[in-house]
N, C-alpha and C positions, 0 to 999 in steps of 0.2 A: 959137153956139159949135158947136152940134151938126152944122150945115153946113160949118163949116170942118172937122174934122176928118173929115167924109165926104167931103170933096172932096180934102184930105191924102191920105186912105185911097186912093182912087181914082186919084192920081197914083203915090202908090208903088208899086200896081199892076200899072200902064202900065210902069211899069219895071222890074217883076218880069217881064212879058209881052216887054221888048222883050231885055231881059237872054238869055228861053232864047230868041227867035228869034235871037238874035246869035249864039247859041253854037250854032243848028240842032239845039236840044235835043224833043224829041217830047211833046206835055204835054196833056190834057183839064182847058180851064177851065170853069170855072162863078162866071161873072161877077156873078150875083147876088149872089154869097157872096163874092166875093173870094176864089177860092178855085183853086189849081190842082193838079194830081195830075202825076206823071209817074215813070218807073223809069229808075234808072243802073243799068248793070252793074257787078258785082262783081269782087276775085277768081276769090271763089267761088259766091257768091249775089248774084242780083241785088237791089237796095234800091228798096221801090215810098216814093213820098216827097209829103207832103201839103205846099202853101204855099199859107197864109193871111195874110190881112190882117184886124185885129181894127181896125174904124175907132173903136169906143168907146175902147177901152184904151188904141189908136194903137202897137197891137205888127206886127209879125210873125213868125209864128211858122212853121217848117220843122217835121216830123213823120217820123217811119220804123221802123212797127211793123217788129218783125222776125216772121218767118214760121211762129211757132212757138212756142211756152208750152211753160212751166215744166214739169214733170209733178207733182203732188201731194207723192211723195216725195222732188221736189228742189227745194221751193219755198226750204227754207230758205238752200238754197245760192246758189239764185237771186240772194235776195232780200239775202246776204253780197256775191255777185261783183260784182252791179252798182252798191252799193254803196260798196266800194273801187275800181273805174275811176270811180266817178265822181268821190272824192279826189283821183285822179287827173289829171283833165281841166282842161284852162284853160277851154274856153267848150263847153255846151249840158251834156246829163244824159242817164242812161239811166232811162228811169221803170219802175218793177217793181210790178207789179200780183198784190199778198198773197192774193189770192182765186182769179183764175184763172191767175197764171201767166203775164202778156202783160210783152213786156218793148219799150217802145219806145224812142228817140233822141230828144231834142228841143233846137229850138235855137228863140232868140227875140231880136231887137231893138227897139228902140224906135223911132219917127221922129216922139215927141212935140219938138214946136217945131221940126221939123227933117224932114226930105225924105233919102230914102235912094237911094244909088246902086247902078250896077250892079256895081260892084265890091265891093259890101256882101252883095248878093246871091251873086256869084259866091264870094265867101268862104264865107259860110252852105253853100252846096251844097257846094263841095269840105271846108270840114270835116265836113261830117253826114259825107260818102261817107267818106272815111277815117277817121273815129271809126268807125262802122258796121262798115265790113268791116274793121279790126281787131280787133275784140270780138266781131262774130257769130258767127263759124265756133266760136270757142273759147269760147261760150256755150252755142252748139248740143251741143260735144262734153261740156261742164258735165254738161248736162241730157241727154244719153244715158249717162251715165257710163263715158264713156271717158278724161274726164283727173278727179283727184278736185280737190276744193277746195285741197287744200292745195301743187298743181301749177301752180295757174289764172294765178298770174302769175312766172313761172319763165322 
């Protein structure tokens, strides 16, 4: 069983790999891990973005810290805003980290019993990037206190 789903793993991959060459997208894998890094631009900021393939789990999972934590005395607000966008959202989360302050995106599918295409992929990335750079800038500006919470979604 444990070979089937490493070889699942390994094809969904391959089509995660063939997916951004189609799109001439720029990416550092590391194949051992099933694992690829690469950066869209933004806006305003660009989004650096992790895709993994978990072959135990048989997820994959997209990843995009944003570039910048919380600051101590605005954890609480943080840990409110992203919160409510994530009520907000149909698919992935914003995960907010209570201790330092890291506030990432993440998105995840399954391809247990089932094989995923490149238009599964190419969904995943274009929603991270625009969930992402709609909430970052105005996350950013949260946590320098330039707009107050009670503005945040106005």
């Amino acid at each position: 069983m444990a070979k089937d789903k490493q070889k699942n793993a390994l094809s969904v991959y391959n089509t995660l790999l063939a997916m951004m060459d189609e799109k001439k997208l720029k990416y550092n894998r590391f194949d051992d891990d099933l694992v690829i890094t690469f950066t869209m631009g933004g806006e305003d900021i660009p989004m650096d973005i992790v895709a993994g393939i978990d072959a135990e789990r048989e997820l994959v999972r997209l990843f995009s810290p944003l570039p910048f934590k919380f600051s101590r005395e605005k954890l609480v607000e943080g840990a409110i805003a992203t919160s409510q966008i994530n009520y907000k959202l149909v698919d992935g989360c914003f995960d907010f980290n209570c201790k330092d302050g890291a506030v990432s995106f993440r998105m995840t599918s399954s391809f247990a019993a089932s094989l995923i295409s490149k238009s599964l992929f190419e969904y995943m990335v274009a929603c991270l990037c625009y969930t992402v750079d709609k909430y970052n800038d105005k996350l950013m500006l949260l946590n320098k206190g330039l707009i107050p919470l009670e503005d945040f979604f106005k």
